[in-house]
HTML snippet that shows the backbone in 3Dmol.js (N, CA, C, O; Angstrom):
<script src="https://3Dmol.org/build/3Dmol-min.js"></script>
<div id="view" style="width:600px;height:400px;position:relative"></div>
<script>
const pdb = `
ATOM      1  N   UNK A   1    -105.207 144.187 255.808  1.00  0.00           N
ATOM      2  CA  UNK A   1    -105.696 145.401 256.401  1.00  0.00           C
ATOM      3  C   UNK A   1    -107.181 145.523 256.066  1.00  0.00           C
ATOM      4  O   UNK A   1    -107.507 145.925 254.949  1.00  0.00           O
ATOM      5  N   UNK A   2    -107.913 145.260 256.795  1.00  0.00           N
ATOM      6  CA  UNK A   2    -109.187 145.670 257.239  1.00  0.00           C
ATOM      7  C   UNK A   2    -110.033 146.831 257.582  1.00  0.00           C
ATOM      8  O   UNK A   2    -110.552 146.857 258.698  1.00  0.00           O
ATOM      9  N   UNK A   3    -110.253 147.910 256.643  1.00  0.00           N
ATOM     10  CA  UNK A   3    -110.822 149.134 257.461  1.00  0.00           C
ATOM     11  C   UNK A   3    -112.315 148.756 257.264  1.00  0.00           C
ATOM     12  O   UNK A   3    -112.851 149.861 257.180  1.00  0.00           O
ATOM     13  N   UNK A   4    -113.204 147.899 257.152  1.00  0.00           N
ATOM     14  CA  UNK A   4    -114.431 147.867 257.127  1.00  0.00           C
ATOM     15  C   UNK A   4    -115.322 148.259 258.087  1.00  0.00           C
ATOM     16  O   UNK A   4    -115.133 147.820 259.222  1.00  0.00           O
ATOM     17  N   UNK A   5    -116.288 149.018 257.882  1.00  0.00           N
ATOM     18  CA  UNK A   5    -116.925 149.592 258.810  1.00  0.00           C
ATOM     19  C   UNK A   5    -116.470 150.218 260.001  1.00  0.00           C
ATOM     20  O   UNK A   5    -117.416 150.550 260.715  1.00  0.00           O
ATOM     21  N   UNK A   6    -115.289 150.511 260.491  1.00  0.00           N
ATOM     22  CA  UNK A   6    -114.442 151.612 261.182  1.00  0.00           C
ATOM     23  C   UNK A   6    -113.699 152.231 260.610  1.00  0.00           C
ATOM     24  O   UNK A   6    -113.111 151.596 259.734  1.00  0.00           O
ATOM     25  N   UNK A   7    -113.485 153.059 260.689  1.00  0.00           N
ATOM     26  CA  UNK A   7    -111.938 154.280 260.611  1.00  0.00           C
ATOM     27  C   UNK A   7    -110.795 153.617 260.928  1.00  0.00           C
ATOM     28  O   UNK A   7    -110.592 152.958 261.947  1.00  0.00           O
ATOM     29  N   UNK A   8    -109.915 153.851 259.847  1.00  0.00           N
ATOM     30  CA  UNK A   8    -108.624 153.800 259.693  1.00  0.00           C
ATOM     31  C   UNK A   8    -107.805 154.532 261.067  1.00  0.00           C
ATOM     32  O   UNK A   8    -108.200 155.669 261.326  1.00  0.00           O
ATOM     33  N   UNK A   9    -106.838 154.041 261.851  1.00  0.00           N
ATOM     34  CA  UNK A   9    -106.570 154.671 262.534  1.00  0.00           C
ATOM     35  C   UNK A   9    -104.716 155.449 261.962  1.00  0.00           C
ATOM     36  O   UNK A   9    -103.810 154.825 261.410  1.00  0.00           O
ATOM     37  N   UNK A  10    -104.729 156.764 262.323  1.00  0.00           N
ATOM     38  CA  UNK A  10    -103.162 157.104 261.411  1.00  0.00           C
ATOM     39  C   UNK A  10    -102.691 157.716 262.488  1.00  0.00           C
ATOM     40  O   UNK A  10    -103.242 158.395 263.353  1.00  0.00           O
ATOM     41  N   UNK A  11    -101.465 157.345 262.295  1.00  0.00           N
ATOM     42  CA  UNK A  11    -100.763 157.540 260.423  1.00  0.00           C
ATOM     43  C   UNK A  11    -101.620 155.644 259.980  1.00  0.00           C
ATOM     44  O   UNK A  11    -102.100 154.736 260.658  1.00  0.00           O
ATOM     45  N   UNK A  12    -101.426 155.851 258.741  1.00  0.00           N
ATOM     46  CA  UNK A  12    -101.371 154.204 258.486  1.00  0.00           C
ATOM     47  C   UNK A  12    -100.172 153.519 258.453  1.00  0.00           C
ATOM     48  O   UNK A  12     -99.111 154.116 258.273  1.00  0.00           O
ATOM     49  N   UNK A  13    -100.241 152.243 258.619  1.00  0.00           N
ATOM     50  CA  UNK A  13     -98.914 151.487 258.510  1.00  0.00           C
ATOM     51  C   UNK A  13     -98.050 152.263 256.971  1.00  0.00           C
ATOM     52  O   UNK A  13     -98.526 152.676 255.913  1.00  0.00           O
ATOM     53  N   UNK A  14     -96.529 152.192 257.522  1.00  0.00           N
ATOM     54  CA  UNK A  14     -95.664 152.511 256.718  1.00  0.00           C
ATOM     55  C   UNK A  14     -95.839 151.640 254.887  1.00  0.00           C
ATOM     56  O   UNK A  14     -95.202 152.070 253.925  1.00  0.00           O
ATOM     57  N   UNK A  15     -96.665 150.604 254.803  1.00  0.00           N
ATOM     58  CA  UNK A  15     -96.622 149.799 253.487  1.00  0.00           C
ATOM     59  C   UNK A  15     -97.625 150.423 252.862  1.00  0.00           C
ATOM     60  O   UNK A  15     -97.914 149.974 251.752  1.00  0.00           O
ATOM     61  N   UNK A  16     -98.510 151.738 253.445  1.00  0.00           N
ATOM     62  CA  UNK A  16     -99.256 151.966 252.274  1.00  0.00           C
ATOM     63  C   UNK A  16     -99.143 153.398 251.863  1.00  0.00           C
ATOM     64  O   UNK A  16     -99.428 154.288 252.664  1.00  0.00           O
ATOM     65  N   UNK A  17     -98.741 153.659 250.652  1.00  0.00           N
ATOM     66  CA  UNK A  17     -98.467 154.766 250.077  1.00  0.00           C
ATOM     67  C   UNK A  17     -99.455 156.141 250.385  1.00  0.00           C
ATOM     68  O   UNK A  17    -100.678 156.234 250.287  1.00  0.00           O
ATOM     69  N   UNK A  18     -98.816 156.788 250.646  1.00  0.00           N
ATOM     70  CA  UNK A  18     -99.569 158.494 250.834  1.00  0.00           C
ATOM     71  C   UNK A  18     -99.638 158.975 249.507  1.00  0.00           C
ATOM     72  O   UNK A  18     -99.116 158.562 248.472  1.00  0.00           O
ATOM     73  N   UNK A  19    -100.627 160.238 249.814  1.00  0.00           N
ATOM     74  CA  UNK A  19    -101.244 160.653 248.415  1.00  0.00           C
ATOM     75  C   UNK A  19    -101.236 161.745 248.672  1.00  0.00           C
ATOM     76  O   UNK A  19    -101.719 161.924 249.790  1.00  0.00           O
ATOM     77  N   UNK A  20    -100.723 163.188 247.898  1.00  0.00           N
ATOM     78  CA  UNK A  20    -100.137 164.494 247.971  1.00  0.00           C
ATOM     79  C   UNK A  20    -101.274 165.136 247.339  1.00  0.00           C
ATOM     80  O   UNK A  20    -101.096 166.290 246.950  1.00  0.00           O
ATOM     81  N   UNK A  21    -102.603 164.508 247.137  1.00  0.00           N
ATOM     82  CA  UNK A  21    -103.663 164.498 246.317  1.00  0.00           C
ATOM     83  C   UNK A  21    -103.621 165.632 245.376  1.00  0.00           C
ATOM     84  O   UNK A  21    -104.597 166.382 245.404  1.00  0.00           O
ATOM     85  N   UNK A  22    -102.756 165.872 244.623  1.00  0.00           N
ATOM     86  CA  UNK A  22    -102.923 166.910 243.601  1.00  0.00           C
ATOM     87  C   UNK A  22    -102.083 165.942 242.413  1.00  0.00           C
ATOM     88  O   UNK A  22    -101.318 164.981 242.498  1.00  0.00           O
ATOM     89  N   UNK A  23    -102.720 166.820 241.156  1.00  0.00           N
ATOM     90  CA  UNK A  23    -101.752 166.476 239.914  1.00  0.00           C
ATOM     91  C   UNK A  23    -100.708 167.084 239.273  1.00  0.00           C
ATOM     92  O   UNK A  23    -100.233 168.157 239.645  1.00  0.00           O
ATOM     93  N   UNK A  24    -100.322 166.451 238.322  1.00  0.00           N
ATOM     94  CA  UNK A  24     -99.278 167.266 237.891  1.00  0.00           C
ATOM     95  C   UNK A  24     -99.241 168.959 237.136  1.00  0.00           C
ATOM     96  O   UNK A  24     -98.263 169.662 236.880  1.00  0.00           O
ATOM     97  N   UNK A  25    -100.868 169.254 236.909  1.00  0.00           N
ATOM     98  CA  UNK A  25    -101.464 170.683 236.906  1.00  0.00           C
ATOM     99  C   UNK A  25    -101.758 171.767 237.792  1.00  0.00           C
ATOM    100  O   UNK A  25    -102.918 171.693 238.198  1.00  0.00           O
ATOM    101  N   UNK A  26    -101.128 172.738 238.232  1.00  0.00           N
ATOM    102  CA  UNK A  26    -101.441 173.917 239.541  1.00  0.00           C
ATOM    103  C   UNK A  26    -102.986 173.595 239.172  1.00  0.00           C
ATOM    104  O   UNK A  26    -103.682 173.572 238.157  1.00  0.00           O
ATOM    105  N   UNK A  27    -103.174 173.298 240.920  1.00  0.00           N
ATOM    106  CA  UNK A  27    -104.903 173.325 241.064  1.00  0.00           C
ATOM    107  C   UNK A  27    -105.669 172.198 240.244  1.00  0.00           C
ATOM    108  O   UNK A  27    -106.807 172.278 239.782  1.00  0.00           O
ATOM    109  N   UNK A  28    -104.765 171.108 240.170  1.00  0.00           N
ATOM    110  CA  UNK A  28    -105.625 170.129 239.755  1.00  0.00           C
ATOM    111  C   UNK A  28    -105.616 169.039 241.049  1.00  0.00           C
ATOM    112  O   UNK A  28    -104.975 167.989 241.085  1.00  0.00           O
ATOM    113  N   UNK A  29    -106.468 169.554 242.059  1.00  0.00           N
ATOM    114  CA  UNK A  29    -106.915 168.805 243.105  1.00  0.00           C
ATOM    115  C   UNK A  29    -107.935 168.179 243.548  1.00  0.00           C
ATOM    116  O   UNK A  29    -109.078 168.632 243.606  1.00  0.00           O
ATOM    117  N   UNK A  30    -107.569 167.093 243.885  1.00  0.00           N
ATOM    118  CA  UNK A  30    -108.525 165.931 244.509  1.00  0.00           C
ATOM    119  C   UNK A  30    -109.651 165.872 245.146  1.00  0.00           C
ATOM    120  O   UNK A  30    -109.249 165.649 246.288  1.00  0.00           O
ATOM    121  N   UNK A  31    -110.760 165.914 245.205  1.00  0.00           N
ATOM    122  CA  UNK A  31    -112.283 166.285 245.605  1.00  0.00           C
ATOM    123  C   UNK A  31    -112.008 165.622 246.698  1.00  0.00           C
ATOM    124  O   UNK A  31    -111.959 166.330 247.703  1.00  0.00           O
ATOM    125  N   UNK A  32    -111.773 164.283 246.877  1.00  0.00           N
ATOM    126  CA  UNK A  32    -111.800 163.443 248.148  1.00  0.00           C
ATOM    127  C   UNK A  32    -110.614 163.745 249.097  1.00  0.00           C
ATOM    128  O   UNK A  32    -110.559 163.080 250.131  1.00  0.00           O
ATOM    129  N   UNK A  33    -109.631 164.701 248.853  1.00  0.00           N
ATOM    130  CA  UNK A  33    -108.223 164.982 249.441  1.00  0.00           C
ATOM    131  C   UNK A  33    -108.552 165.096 250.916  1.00  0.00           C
ATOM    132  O   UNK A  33    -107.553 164.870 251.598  1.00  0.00           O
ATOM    133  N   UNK A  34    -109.777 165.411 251.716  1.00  0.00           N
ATOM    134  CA  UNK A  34    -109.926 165.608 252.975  1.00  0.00           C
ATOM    135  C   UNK A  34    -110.644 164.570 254.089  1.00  0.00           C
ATOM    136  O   UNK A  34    -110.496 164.591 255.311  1.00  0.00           O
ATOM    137  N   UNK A  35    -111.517 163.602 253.237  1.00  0.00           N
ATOM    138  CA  UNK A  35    -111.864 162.545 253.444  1.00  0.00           C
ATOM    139  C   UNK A  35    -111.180 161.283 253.218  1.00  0.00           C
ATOM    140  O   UNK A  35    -111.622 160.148 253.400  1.00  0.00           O
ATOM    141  N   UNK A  36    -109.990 161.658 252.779  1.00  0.00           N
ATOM    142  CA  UNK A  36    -108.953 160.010 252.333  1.00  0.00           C
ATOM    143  C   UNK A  36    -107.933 159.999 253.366  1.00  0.00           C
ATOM    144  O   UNK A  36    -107.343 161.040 253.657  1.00  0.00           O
ATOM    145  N   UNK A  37    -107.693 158.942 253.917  1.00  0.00           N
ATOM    146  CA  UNK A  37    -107.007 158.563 255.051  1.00  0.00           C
ATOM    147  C   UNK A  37    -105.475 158.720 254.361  1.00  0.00           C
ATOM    148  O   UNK A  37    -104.545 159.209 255.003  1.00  0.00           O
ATOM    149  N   UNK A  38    -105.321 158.221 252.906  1.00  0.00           N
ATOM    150  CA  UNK A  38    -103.692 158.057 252.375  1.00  0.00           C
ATOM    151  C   UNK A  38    -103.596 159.778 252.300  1.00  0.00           C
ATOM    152  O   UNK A  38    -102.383 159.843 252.497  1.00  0.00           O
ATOM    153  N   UNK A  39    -103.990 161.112 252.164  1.00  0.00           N
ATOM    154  CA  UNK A  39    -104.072 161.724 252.134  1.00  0.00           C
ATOM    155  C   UNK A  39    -103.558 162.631 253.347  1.00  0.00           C
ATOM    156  O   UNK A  39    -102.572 163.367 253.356  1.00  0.00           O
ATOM    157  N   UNK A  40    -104.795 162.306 254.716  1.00  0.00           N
ATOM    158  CA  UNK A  40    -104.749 163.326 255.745  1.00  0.00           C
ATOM    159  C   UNK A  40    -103.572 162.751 256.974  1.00  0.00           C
ATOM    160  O   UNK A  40    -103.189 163.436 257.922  1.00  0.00           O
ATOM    161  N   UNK A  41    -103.126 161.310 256.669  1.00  0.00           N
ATOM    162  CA  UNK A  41    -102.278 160.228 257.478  1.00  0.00           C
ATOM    163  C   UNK A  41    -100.808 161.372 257.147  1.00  0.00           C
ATOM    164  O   UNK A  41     -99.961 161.327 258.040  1.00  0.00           O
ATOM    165  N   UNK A  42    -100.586 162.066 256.296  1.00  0.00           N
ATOM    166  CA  UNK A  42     -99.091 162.692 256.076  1.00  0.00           C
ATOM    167  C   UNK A  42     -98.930 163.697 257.243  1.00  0.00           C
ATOM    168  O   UNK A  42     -97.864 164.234 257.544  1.00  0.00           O
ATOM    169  N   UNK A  43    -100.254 163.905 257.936  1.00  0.00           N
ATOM    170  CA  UNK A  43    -100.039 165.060 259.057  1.00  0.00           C
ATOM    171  C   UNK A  43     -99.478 164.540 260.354  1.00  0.00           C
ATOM    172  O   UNK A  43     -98.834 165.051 261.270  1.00  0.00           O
ATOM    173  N   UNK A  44    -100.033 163.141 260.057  1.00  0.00           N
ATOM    174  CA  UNK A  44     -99.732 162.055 261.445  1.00  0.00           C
ATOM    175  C   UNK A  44     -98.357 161.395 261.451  1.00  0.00           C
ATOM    176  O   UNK A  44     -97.817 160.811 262.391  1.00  0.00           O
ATOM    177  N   UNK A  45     -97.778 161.656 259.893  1.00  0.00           N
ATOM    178  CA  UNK A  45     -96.559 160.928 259.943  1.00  0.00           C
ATOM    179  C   UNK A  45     -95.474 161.449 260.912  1.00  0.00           C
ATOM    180  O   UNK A  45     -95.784 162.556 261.351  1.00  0.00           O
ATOM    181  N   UNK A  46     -94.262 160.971 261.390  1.00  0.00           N
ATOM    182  CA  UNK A  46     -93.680 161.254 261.731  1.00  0.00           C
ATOM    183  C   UNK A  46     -92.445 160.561 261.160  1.00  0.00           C
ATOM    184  O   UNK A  46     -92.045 159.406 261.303  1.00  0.00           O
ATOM    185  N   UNK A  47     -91.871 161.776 260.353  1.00  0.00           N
ATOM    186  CA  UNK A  47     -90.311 161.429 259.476  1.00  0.00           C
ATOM    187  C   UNK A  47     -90.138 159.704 259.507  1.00  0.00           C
ATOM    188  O   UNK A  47     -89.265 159.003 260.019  1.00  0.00           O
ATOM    189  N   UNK A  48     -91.563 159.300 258.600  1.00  0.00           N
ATOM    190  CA  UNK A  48     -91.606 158.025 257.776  1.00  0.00           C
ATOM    191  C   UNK A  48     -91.097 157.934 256.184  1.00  0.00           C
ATOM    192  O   UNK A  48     -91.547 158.713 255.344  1.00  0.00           O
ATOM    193  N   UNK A  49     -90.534 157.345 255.997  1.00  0.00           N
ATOM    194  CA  UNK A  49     -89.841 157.306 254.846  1.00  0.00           C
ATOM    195  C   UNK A  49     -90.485 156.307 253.584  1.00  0.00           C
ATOM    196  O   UNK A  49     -90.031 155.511 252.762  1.00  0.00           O
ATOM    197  N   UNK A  50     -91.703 156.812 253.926  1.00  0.00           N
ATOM    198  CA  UNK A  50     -93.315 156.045 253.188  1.00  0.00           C
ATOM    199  C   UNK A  50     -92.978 156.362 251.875  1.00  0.00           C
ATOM    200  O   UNK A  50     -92.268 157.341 251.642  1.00  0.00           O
ATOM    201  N   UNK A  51     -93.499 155.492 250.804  1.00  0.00           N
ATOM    202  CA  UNK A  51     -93.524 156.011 249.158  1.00  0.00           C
ATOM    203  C   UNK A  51     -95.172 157.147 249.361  1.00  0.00           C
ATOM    204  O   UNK A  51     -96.145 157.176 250.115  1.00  0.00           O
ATOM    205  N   UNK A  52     -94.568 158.061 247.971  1.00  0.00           N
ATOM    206  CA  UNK A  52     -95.993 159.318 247.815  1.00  0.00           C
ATOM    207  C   UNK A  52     -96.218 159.161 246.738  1.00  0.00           C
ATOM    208  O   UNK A  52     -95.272 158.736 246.075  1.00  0.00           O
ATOM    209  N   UNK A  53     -97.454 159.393 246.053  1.00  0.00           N
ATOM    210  CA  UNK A  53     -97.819 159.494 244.822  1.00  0.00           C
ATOM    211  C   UNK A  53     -98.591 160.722 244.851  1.00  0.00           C
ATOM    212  O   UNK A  53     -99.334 160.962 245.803  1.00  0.00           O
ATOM    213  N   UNK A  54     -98.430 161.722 243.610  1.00  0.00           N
ATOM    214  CA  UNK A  54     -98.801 162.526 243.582  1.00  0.00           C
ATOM    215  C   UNK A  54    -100.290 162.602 243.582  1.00  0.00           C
ATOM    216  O   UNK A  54    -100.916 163.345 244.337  1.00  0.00           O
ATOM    217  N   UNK A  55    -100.819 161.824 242.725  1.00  0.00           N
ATOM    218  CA  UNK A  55    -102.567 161.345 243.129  1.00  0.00           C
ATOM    219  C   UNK A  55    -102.129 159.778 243.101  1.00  0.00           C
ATOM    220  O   UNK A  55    -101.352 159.375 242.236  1.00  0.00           O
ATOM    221  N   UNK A  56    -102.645 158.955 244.048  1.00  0.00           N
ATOM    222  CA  UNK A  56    -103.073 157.492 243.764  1.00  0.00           C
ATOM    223  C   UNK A  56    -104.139 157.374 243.096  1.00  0.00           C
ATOM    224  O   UNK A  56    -104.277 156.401 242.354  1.00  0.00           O
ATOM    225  N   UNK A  57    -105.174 158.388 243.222  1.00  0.00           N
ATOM    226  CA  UNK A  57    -106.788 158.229 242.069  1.00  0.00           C
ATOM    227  C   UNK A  57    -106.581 158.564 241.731  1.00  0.00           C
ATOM    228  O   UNK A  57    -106.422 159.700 242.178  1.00  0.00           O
ATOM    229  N   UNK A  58    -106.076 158.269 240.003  1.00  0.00           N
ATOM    230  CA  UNK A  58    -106.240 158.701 238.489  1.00  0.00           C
ATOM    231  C   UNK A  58    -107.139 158.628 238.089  1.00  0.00           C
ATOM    232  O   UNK A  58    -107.042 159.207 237.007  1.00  0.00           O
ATOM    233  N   UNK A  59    -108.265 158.215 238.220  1.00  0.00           N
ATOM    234  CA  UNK A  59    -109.523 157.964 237.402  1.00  0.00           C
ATOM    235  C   UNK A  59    -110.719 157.965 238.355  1.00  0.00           C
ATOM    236  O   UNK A  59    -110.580 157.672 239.543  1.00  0.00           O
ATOM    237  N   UNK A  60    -112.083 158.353 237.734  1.00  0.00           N
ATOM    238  CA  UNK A  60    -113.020 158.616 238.744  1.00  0.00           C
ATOM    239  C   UNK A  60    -113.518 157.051 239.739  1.00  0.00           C
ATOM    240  O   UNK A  60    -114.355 156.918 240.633  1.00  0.00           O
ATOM    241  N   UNK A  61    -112.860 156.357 239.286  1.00  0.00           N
ATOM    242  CA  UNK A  61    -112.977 154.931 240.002  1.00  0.00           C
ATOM    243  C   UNK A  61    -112.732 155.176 241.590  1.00  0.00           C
ATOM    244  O   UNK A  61    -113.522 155.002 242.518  1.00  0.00           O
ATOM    245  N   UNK A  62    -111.728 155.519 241.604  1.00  0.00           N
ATOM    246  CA  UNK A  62    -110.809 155.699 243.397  1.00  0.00           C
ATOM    247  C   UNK A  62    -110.813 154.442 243.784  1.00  0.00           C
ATOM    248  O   UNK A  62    -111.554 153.819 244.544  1.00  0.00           O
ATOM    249  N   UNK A  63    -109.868 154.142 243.149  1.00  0.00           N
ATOM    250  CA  UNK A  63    -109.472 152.453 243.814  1.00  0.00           C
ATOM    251  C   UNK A  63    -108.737 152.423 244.717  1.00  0.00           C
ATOM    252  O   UNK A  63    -108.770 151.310 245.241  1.00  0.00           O
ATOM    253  N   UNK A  64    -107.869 153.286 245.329  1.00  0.00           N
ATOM    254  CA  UNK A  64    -106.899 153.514 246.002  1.00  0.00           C
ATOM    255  C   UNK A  64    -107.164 154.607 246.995  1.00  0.00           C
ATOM    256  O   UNK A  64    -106.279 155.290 247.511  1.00  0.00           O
ATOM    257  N   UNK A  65    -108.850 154.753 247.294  1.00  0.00           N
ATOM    258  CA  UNK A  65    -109.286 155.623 248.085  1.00  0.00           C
ATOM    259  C   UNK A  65    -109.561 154.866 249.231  1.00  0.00           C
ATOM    260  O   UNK A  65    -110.012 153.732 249.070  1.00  0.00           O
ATOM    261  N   UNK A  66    -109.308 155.430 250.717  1.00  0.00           N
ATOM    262  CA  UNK A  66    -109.278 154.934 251.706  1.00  0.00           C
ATOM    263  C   UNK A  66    -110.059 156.038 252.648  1.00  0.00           C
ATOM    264  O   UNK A  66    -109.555 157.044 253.145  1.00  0.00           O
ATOM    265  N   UNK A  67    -111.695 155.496 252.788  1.00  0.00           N
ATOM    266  CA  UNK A  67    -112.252 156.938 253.492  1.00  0.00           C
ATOM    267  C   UNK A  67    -111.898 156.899 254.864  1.00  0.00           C
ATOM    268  O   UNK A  67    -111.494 155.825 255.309  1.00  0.00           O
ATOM    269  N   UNK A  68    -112.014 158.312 255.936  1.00  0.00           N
ATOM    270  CA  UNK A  68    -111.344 158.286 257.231  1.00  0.00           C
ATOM    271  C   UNK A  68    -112.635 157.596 257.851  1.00  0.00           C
ATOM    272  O   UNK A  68    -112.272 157.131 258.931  1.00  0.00           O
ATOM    273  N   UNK A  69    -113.826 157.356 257.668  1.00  0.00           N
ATOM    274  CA  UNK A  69    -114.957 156.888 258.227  1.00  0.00           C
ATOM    275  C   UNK A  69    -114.456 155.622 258.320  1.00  0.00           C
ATOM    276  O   UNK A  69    -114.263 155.250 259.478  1.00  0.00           O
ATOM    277  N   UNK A  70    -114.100 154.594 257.174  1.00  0.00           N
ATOM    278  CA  UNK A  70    -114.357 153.419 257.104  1.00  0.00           C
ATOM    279  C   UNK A  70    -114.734 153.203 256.016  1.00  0.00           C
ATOM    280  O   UNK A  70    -115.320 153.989 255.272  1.00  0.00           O
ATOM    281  N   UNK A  71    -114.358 151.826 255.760  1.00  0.00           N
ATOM    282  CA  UNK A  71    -115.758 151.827 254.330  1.00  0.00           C
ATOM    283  C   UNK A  71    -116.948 150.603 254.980  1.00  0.00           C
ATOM    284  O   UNK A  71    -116.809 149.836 255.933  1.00  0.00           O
ATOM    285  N   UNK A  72    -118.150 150.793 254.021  1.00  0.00           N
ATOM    286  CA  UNK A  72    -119.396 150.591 254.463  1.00  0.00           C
ATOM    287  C   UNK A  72    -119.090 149.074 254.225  1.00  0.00           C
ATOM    288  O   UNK A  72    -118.503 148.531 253.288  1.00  0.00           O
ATOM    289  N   UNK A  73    -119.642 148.573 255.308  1.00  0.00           N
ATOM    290  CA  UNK A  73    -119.729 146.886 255.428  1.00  0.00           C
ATOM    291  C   UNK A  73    -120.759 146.706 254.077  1.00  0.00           C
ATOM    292  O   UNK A  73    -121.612 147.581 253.930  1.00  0.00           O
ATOM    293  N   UNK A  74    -120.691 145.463 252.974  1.00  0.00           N
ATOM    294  CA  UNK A  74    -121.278 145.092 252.283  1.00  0.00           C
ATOM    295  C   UNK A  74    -122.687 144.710 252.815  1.00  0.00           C
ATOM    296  O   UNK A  74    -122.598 144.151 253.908  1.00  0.00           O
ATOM    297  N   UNK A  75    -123.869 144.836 252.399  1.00  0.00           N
ATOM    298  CA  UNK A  75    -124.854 144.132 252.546  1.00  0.00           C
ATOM    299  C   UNK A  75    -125.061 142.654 253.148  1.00  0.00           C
ATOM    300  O   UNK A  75    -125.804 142.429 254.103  1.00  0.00           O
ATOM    301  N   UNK A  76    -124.157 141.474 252.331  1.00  0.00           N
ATOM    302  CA  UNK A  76    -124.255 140.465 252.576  1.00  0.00           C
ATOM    303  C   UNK A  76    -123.171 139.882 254.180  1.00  0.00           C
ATOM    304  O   UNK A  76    -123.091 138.844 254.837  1.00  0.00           O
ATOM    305  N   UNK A  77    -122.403 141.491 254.223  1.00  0.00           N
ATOM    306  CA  UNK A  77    -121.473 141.231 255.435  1.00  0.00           C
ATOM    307  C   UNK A  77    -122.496 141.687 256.613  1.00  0.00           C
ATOM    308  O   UNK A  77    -122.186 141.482 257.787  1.00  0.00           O
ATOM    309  N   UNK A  78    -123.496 142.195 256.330  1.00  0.00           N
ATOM    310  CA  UNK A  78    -124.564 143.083 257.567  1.00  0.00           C
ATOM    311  C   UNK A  78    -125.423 141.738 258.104  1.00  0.00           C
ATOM    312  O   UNK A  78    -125.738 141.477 259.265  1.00  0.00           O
ATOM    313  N   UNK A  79    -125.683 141.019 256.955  1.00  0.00           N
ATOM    314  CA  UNK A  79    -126.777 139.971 257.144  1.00  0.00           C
ATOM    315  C   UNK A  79    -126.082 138.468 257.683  1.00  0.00           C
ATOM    316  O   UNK A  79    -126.819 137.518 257.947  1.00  0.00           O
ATOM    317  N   UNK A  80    -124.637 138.380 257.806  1.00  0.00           N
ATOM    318  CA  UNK A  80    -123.421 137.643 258.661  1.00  0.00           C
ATOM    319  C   UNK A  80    -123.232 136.521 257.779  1.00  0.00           C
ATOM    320  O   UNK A  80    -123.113 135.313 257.986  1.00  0.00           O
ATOM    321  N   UNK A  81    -123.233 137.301 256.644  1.00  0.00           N
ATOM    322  CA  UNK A  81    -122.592 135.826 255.649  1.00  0.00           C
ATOM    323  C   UNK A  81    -121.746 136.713 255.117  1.00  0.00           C
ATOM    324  O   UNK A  81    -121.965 137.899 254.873  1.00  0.00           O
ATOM    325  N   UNK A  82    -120.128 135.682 254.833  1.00  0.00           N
ATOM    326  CA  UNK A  82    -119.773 136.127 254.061  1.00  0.00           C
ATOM    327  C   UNK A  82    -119.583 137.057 253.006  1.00  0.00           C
ATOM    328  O   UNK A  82    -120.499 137.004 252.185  1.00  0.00           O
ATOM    329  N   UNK A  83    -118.552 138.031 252.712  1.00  0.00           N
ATOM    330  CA  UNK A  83    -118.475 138.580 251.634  1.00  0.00           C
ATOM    331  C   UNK A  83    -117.977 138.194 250.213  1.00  0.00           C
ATOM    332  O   UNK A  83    -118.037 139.012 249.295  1.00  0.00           O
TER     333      UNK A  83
END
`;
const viewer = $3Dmol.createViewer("view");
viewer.addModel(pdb, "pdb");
viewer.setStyle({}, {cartoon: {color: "spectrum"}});
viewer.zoomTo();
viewer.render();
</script>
């Protein structure tokens, strides 16, 4: 799966987990919850029987963040070499 430099189109495929972007604290919510595709894809679902995680980003890393833009083609992917 490829979202580079386009938008994710949703729902996303059923193999990638949705994100309920909150924690296990009232009001401990996700800054990126409106810009993450695993996030806003639960509106698009239709009675998919997808795994959820209450946050997939635990840590300020967001490894498991999927923006609805796309993510930004690398530098060395702009200039047509390889990433």
């Amino acid at each position: 799966m490829n979202f580079t430099g386009t938008p994710p189109i949703l729902p996303l495929p059923e193999s990638v987990n949705r994100c309920l972007a909150h924690g296990e604290m009232k009001n401990e919510w996700c800054e990126r919850r409106y810009q993450c595709a695993c996030h806003e894809t639960i509106k698009h679902d239709r009675s998919l029987k997808t795994a959820t995680a209450y946050r997939k980003c635990t840590s300020d890393l967001y490894a498991a963040y999927i923006p609805l833009e796309g993510f930004q083609p690398c530098e060395e992917e702009e200039e047509g070499r390889p990433a």
